[in-house]
N, C-alpha and C positions, 0 to 999 in steps of 0.2 A: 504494500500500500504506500503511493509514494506519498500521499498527503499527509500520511500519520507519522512518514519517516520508518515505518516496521519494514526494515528492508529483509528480503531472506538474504542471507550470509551463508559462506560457509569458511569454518575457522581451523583450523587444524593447527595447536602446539606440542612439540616434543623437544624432552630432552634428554639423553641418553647419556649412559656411564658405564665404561666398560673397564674389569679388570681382566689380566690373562698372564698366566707364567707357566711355564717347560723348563723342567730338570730332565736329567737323564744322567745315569751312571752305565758305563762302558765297564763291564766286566772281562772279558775276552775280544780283543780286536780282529783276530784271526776269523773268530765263530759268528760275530758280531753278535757276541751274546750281550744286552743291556736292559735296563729295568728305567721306566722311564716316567713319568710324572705330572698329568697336565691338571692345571686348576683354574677354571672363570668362574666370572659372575659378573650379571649385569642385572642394571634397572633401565628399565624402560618405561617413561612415564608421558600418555598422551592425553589431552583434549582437543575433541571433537565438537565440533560445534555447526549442524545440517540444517537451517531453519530454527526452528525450536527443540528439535531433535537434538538429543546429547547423548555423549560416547566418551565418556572419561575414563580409565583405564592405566591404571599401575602395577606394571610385569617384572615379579623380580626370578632373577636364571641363577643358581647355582650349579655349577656341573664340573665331577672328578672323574681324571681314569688313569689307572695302572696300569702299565702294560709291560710285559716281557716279551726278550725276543731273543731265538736264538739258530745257528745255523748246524744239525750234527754233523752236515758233509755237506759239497755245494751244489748238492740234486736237493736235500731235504733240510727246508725251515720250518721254525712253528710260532707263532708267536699266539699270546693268551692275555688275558689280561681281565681288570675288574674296573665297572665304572659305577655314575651314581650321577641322577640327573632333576635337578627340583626345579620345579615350576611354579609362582604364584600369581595370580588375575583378582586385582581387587576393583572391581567395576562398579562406575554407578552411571546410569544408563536413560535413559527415554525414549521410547521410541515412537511416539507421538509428536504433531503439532500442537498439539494443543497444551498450552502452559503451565496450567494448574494440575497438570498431573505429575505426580510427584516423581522425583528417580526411585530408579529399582538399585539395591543396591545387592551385587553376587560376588562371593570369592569361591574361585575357583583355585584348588592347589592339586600336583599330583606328583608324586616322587616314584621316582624308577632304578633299582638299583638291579642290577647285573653281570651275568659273567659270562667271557666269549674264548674262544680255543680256532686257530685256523692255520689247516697245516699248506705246505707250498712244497709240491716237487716241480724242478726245476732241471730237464735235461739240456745243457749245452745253450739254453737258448733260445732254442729250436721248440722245444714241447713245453708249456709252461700247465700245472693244473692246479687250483689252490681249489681247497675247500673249509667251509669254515662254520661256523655252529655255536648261537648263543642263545642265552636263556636271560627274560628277565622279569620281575617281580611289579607292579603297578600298584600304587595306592587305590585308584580307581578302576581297574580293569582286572586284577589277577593276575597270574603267571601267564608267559606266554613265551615260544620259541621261534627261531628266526636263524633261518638256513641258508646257505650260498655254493654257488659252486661258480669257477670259472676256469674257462680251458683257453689257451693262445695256443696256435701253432704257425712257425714259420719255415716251411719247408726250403725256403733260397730267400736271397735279400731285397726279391722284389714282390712279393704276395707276402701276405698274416693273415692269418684268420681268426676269429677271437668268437667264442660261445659262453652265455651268461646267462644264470636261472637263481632265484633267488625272491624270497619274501619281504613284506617291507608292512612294519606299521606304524600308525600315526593319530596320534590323540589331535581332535579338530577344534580349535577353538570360533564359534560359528561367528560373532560378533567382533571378533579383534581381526579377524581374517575377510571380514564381508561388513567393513561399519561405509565402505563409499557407499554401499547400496542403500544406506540412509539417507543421501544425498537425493533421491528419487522420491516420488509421492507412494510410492507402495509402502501397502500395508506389511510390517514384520512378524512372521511366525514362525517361533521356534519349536517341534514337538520336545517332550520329556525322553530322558536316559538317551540319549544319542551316543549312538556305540562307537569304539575307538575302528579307525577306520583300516583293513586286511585287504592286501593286493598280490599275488603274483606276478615277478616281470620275468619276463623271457627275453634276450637280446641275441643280436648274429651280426655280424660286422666284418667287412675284408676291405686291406688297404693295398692297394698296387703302386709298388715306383716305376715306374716305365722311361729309359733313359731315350732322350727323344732331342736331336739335334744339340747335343754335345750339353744338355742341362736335364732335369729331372721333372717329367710329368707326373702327382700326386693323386690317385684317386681313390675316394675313400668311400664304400656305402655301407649302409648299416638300418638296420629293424630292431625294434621293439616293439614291443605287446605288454599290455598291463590285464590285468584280468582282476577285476574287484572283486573281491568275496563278500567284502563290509565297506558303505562309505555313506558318509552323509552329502543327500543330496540337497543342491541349490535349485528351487522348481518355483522359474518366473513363469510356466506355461499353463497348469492349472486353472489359476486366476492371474488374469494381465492386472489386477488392480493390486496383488499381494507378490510378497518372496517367499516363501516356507522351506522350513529347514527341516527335514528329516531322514529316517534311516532310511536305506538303500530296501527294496522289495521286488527282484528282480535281474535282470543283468548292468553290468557295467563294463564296458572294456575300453578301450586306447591303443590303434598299434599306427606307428611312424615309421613310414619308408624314408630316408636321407640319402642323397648321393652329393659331395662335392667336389670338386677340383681346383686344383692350384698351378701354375706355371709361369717362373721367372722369363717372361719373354726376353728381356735383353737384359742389361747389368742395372741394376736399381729400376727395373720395373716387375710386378709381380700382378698376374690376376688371377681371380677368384671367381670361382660360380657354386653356387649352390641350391640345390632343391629338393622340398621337403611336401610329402604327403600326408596328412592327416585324416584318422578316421575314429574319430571319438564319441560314443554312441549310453545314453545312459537310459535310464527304466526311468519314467518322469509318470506317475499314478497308474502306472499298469500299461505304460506307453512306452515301446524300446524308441528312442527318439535321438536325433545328432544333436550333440550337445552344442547349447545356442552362443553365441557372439563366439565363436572357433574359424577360421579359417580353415578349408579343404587343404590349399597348397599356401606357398610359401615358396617365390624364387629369391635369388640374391645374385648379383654381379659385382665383386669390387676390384677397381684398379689403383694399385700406391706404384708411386716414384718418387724414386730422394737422389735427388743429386750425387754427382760423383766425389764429392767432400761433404756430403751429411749434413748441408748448411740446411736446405728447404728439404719439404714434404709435401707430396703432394697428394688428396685422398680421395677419390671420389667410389658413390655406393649408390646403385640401385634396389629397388626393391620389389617382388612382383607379392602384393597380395592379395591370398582368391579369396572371395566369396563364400558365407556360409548362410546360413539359418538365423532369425531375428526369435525372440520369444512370441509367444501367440499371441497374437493384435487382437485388439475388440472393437465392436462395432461400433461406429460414428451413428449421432440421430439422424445423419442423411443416408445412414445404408453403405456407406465405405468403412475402410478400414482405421484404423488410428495407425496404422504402418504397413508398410512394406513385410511379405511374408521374409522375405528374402535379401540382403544385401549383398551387392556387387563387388567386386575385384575393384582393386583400385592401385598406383604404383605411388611409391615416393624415392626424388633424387635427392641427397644430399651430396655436398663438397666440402673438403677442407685445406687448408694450405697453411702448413708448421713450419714457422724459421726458428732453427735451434740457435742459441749466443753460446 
């Protein structure tokens, strides 16, 4: 209202404090056996400010880890270790316009301690295979394990190939992760107990050097696949006038095709191309659906040159990006849409030019 001067704002402050230290004692330099020692903590403390909408928010991090390492021969390493990971979210919140409604005030904490073991054989080089295996304890979630395996193989100095399987989980915090969406006029719902979120990823990856006119052609492709077991989902599609936040009842996946290349055309000039496919698909109320405001593809093009004495740089970057899915629009009282089902591809060039002194 500009008469009254109640303008919508939107304010965002933060300020942040971080500690961090690394000991390590070398026992055996031969074996590279060592015992090593990391310690942080941070605070992290923000106000939000969307309208009349508030998001205040103070995160403090502790997190320890031990670890050993050590080599019996130079096929077979192991290293093991113990960590320990606290969380706290002391929140007061609004998720209304409307004034007189009071903050909601929620602390959320979660501490995670555990232990991990991951062995490494190592032929020549040439065969790499690590595997490795941890367990850990949740104040909110219970015990849980968390697996890995990874195989390299490099048969000559111009092809690798590298295989990667492995679980991954992740406590969600829905508000500290998703407060821009306050920025919009939707309505906020959060469901109860939202579960800590469980994924398999799967990867395959191969790199060729390819010697090509007296310099080195790089090209690199590589897949992944995620596969959710547990996740909470973001469902702008339900109701276009709402967000809601709940547990996953259904599928979920994500698998990314990459390919890029690199090659020093002449002496300080290098380009680049790169391209990416995407295909990320979630259960949104009973609906397997493409997950919204995602791009299909992703190109890239970039070219640098630096002079023959390193004084300037020169950078320039394309960008190709596709098109995907908008959240489900609702009806206008003249019978159209409030959006486009769909948005377009679109490119952005950027350039830069670095004089070093």
């Amino acid at each position: 209202d500009m008469q009254t001067g109640d303008l919508y704002k939107v304010g965002i402050d933060t300020e942040r404090y971080e500690l961090f230290t690394k000991n390590a004692y070398i026992f055996n330099k031969e074996k590279n056996t060592n015992l090593a020692l990391i310690l942080s903590g941070t605070l992290h403390n923000q106000d939000a400010l969307y309208g009349r909408k508030i998001y205040n928010v103070d995160q403090s991090n502790a997190y320890a880890s031990l670890m050993f390492e050590t080599e019996f021969t130079k096929e077979h390493n192991l290293s093991a270790g113990f960590s320990y990971n606290y969380d706290g979210y002391d929140q007061h919140y609004r998720l209304t316009n409307n004034a007189e409604t009071p903050l909601t005030k929620a602390f959320a904490r979660e501490s995670v301690g555990g232990a991990y073991a991951q062995y490494t054989f190592n032929l020549d080089n040439k065969f790499v295979l690590m595997a490795g295996l941890r367990g850990d304890h949740s104040s909110e979630y219970g015990f849980f394990v968390t697996p890995r395996a990874h195989i390299k193989y490099n048969p000559n100095d111009f092809v690798h190939f590298r295989l990667s399987a492995g679980k991954g989980y992740r406590t969600n915090h829905v508000l500290a992760e998703n407060n821009y969406l306050m920025a919009s006029s939707r309505k906020v719902s959060i469901a109860d107990h939202l579960d800590q979120e469980e994924a398999w990823n799967y990867g395959a990856s191969v790199s060729t050097y390819i010697p090509l006119f007296g310099k080195t052609l790089n090209i690199n492709a590589e897949y992944y696949y995620t596969d959710f077991q547990k996740q909470v989902v973001v469902d702008m599609d339900t109701n276009p006038h709402e967000v809601s936040f709940y547990n996953l009842n259904g599928r979920s996946y994500s698998q990314v095709l990459q390919v890029e290349a690199n090659y020093p055309l002449f002496k300080g000039f290098t380009l680049t191309a790169a391209y990416r496919l995407t295909d990320a698909k979630t259960t949104y109320n009973g609906e397997l659906l493409e997950k919204p405001l995602t791009g299909k593809y992703k190109g890239l093009l970039t070219a640098s040159y630096q002079t023959p004495l390193g004084l300037w740089q020169f950078d320039a970057t394309l960008q190709l990006n596709g098109g995907g899915r908008m959240p489900n629009p609702y009806t206008l009282t003249d019978g159209g849409l409030s959006w486009e089902k769909r948005y377009g591809s679109f490119e952005q060039l950027s350039a830069q030019v670095t004089r070093y002194f």
